[in-house]
TIFI-869942 format. One record per residue (C-alpha): residue number from 1; residue in one letter; chain; x, y, z. Coordinates in steps of 0.2 Angstrom, whole numbers, plus 5000, padded with zeros to 4 digits. Layout:
[NUM "a" "A" [X Y Z]]
...
# end
This chain:
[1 "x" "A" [5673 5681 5418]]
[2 "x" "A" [5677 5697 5427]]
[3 "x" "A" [5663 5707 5430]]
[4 "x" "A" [5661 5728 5436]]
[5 "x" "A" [5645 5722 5448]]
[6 "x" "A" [5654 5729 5463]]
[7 "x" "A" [5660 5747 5457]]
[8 "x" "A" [5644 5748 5450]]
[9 "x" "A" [5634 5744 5466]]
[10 "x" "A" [5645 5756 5476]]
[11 "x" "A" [5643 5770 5463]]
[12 "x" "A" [5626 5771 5466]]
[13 "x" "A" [5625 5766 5486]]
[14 "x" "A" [5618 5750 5487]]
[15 "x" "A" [5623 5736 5499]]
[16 "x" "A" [5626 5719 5494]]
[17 "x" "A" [5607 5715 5505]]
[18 "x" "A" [5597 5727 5495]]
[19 "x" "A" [5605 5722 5477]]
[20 "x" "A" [5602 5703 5483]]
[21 "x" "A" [5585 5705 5488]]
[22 "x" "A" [5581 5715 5472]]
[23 "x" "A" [5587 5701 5462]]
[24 "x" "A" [5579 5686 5472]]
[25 "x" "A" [5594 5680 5477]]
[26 "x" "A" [5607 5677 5494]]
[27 "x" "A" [5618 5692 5499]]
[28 "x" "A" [5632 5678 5498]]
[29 "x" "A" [5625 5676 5480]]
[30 "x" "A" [5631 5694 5478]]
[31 "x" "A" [5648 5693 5487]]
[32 "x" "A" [5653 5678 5474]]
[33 "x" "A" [5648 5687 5458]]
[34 "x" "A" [5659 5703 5464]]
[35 "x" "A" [5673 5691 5469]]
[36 "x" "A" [5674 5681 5452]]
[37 "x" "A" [5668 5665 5460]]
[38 "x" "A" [5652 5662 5452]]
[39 "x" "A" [5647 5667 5434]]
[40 "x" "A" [5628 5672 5435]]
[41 "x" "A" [5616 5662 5424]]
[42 "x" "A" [5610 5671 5409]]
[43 "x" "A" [5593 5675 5419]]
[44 "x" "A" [5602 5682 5432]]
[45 "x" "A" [5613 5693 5421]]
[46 "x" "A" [5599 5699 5412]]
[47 "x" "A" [5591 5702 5429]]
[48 "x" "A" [5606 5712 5434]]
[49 "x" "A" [5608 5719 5418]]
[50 "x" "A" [5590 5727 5421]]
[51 "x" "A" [5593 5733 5437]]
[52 "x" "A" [5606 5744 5434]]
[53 "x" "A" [5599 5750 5417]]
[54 "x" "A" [5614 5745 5406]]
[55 "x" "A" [5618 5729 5396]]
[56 "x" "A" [5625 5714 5400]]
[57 "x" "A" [5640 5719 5391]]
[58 "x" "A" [5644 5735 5402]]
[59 "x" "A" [5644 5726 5416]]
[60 "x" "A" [5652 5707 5411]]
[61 "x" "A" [5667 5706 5403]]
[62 "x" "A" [5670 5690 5393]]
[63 "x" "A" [5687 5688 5390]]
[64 "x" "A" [5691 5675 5379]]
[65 "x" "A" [5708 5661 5384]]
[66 "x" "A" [5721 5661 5373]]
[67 "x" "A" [5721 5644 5364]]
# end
């Protein structure tokens, strides 16, 4: 699941610590999300979602595998 976590952090001039520690979680947390490593949990997408003000469809994009 690709996800726009990053450019929306940057956007608004927030490190990786202060977004983390917003949301509970590790800065490395963070760093995997961006990356494409982890996919968050509903909670914390919702969390996420929140944070920024947006839905958890403006900044998760499912995309769905071609069978």
């Amino acid at each position: 699941m690709k996800n726009r976590l990053e450019e929306l952090r940057k956007e608004r001039g927030i490190r990786q610590e202060e977004l983390a520690a917003s949301l509970e979680v590790s800065r490395q947390t963070i760093g995997s999300l961006e990356n494409g490593r982890y996919n968050p949990s509903i909670l914390l997408a919702f969390k996420i979602a929140r944070y920024f003000g947006l839905a958890i469809e403006d900044i998760f994009i499912y995309e769905e595998e071609s069978k």
